[in-house]
N, C-alpha and C positions, 0 to 999 in steps of 0.2 A: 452866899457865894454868887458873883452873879458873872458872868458866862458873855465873852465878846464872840461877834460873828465877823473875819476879814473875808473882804471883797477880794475878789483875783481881777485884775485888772487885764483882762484875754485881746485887750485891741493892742498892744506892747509889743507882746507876745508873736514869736516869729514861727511861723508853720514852714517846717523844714519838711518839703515832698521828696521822698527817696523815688529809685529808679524801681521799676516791677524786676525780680527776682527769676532769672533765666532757669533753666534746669541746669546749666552748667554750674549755677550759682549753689544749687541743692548737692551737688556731687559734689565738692572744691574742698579736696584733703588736705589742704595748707595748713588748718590751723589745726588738724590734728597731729597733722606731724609737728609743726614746732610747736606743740603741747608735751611732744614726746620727749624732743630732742632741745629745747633751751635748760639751761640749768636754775633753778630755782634759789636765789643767794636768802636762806633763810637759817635761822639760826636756831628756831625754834620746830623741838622735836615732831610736835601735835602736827604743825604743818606740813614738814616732810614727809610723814606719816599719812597724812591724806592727799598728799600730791601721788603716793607710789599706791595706795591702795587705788586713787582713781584710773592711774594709770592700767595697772592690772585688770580693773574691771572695763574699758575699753575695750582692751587687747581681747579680752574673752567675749565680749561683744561683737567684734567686729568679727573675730573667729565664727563663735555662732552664725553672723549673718553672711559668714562667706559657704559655712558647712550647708544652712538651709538653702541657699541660690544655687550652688550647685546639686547638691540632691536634687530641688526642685527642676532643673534644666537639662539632668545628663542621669539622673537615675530613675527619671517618671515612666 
């Protein structure tokens, strides 16, 4: 059995620089709410079945980290 090695030719190759990531960019609910809120045109059971369980575990997450911010801020 004998075994080729390819070359990546990296001079072609386009280095795409993003912009640095503000904190505004770290908070930015957008995409969890149209996570929430677009509708999923899927036909298959499996997948709507993990689209609503991820949802649910979200929602209980974000609950979570609303319950500990405010305990930590207004119950300490």
């Amino acid at each position: 059995m004998q075994t080729t090695k390819t070359n990546i030719d990296t001079s072609s190759e386009k280095i795409i620089r993003t912009k640095k990531n503000t904190l505004k960019d770290y908070f930015a609910l957008m995409p969890v709410l149209t996570y929430f809120f677009t509708k999923k045109n899927s036909a298959n059971f499996n997948i709507r079945a993990m689209h609503t369980i991820n949802k649910i575990s979200i929602t209980v997450f974000l609950l979570g980290l609303t319950f500990i911010i405010i305990k930590k801020l207004f119950l300490s």
